[in-house]
C-alpha positions in Angstrom: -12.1 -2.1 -35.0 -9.4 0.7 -35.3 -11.8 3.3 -33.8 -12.7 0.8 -31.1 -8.8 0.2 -30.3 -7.9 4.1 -30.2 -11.1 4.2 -28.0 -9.8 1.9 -25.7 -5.9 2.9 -25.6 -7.2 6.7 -25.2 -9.2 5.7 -21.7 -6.8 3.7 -20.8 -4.7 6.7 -20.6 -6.6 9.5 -19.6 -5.0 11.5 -16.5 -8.0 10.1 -14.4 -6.7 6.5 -14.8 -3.0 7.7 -15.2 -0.5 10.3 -13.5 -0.4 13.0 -16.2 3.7 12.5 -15.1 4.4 9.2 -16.2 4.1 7.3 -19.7 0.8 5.2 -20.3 2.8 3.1 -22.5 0.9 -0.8 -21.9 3.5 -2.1 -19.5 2.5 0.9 -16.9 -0.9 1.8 -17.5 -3.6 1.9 -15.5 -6.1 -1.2 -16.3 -9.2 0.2 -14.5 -7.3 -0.4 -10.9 -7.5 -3.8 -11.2 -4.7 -4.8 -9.0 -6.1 -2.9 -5.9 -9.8 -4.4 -6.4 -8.5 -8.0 -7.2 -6.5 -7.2 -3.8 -9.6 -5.9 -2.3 -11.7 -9.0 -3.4 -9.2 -11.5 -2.1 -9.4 -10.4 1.4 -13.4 -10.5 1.5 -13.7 -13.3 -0.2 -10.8 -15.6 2.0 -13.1 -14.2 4.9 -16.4 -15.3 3.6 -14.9 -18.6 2.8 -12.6 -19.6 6.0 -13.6 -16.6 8.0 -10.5 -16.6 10.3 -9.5 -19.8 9.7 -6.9 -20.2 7.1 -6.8 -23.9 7.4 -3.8 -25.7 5.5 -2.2 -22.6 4.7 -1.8 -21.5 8.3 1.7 -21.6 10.1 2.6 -21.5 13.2 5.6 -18.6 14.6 8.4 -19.7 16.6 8.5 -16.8 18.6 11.9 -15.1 19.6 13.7 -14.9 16.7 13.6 -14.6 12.9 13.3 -17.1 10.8 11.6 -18.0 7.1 8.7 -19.4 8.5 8.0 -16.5 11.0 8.0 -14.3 7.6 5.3 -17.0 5.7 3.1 -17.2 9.2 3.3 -13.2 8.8 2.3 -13.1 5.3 -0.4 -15.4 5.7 -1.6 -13.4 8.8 -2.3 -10.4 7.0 -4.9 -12.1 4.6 -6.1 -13.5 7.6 -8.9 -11.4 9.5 -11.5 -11.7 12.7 -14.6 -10.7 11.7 -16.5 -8.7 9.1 -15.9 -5.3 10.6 -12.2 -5.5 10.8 -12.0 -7.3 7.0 -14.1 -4.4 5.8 -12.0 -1.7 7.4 -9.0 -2.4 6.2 -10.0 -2.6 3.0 -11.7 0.2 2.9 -8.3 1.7 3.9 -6.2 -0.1 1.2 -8.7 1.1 -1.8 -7.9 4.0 -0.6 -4.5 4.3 -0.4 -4.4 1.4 -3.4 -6.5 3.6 -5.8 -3.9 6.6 -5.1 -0.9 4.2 -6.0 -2.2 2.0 -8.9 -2.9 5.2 -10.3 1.1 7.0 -10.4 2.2 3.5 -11.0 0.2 1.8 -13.0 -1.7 -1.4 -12.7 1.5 -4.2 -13.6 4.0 -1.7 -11.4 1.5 -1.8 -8.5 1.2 -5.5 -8.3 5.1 -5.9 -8.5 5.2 -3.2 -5.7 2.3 -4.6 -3.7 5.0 -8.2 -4.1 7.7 -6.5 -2.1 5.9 -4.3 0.2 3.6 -7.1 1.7 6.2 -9.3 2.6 8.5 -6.2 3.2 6.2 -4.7 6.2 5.8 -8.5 7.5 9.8 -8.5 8.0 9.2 -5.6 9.9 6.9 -7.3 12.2 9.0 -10.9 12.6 11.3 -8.5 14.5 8.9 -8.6 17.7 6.9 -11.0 19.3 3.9 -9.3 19.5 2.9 -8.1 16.1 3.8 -11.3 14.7 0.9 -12.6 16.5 -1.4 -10.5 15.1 -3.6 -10.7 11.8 -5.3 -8.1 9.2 -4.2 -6.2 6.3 -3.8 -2.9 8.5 0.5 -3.6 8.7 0.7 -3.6 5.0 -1.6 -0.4 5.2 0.8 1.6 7.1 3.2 0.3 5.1 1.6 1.6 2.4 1.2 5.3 4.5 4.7 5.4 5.0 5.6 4.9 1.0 2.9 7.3 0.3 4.3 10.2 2.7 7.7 10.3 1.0 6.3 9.8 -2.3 4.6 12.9 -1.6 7.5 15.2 0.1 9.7 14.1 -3.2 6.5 15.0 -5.8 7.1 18.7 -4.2 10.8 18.6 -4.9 10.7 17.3 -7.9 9.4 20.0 -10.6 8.2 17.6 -13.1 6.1 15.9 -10.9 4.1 18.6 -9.6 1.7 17.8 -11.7 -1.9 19.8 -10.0 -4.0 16.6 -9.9 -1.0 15.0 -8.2 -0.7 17.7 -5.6 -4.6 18.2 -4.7 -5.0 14.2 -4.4 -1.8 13.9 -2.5 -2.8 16.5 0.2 -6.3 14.5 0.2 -4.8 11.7 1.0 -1.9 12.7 3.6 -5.4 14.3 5.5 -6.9 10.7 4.9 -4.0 9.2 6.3 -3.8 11.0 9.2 -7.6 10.2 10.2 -6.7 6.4 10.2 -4.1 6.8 12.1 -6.4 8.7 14.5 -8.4 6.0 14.8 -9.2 3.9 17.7 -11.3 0.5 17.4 -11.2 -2.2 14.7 -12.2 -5.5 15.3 -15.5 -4.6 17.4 -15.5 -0.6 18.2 -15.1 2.3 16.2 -13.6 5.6 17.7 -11.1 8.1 17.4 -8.6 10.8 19.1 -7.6 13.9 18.4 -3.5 12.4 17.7 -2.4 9.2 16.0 -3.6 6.8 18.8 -3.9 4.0 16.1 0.0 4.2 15.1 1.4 4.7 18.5 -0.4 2.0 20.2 0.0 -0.6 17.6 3.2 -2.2 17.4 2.5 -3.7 13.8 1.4 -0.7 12.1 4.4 1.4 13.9 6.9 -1.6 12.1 4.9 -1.3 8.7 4.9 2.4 8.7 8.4 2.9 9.2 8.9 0.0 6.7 7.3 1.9 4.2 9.4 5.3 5.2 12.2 2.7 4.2 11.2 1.5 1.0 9.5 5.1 -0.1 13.1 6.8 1.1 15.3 4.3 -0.9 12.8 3.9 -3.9 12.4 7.5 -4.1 16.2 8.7 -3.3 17.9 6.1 -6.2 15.1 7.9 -8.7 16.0 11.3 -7.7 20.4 10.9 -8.1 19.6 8.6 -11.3 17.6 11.2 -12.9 20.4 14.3 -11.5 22.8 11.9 -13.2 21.2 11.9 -16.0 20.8 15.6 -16.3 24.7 16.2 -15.6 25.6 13.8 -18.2 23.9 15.7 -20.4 24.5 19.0 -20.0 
């Protein structure tokens, strides 16, 4: 049973599951990316059960101005897709960028972080009419984009995080990144251009992508002047 239990705790922290950067202590670890798939599965499986009908759970936005319900009708929206292609896109998209994050954060982080950013990038988009009338995951996505480009420009600064695994996947993914935003279709085409055609012509992902340049720029800034605090103070 001992064996078994160092077997477990040792893949559990291996630098495939875990950024070689951070402790794999239990409260941050990587459980097999289960936050991003149990994400993942919710999606698919709200589609293949109410398709885009969210029934009781659907509320109506009061356009023109901010309000608590706007924000729940926005949150609800983004579970909320039109048909199989577009469901299947953007989660394709999210494991993606999920997988990338669940992995620096670890799986408990994540979900916490997946808490604030969903309803974060949907604040974004109660500031307009016509993104708030929108539905899909593909906001939170860019959200997600966002975070992840100044997560990566800071990993650069930052010596101790340059970590080569986090530098070879980060650059995979800012390519990745930039070929969804090139992207042009969704819901019943599939395309692209040569520029980022899917950010500039989509309100809601413009909102949730420079959502996410907030929260990755705040998240990311109070780290870096705690931890040169921390130095100072001791030296």
């Amino acid at each position: 049973m001992d064996a078994e239990k160092i077997r477990r705790e040792k893949f559990l922290s291996s630098r495939l599951l875990n950024d070689g950067c951070k402790s794999t202590a239990r409260r941050n670890a990587n459980y097999c990316f289960a936050v991003t798939a149990a994400i993942a599965a919710l999606n698919i499986i709200l589609y293949a059960v109410r398709g885009s009908d969210t029934g009781d759970f659907s509320v109506d936005p009061v356009w023109g101005s901010f309000s608590v319900n706007n924000l729940f009708a926005a949150v609800v929206r983004c579970f909320t897709h039109s048909n199989w292609q577009h469901v299947l896109l953007n989660m394709l998209c999210f494991l993606i960028a999920g997988i990338y994050l669940e992995r620096k954060k670890g799986s408990l982080p994540f979900l916490l972080f997946m808490a604030l950013m969903i309803p974060f990038t949907k604040f974004s988009t109660c500031t307009n009419d016509i993104s708030l009338g929108g539905i899909g995951f593909s906001g939170v996505n860019y959200g997600l984009y966002g975070y992840i480009a100044v997560e990566y420009i800071f990993t650069l600064l930052r010596r101790r995080k340059r970590d080569i695994i986090n530098i070879v996947a980060g650059a995979a993914m800012l390519g990745l990144i930039y070929f969804a935003m090139c992207f042009n279709g969704g819901t019943s085409s599939v395309g692209f251009e040569w520029y980022p055609y899917d950010l500039l012509h989509n309100l809601a992902h413009a909102s949730g992508f420079v959502a996410g340049l907030v929260l990755g720029l705040v998240e990311q800034g109070t780290e870096w002047l705690c931890v040169g605090r921390r130095t100072d103070g001791e030296q």
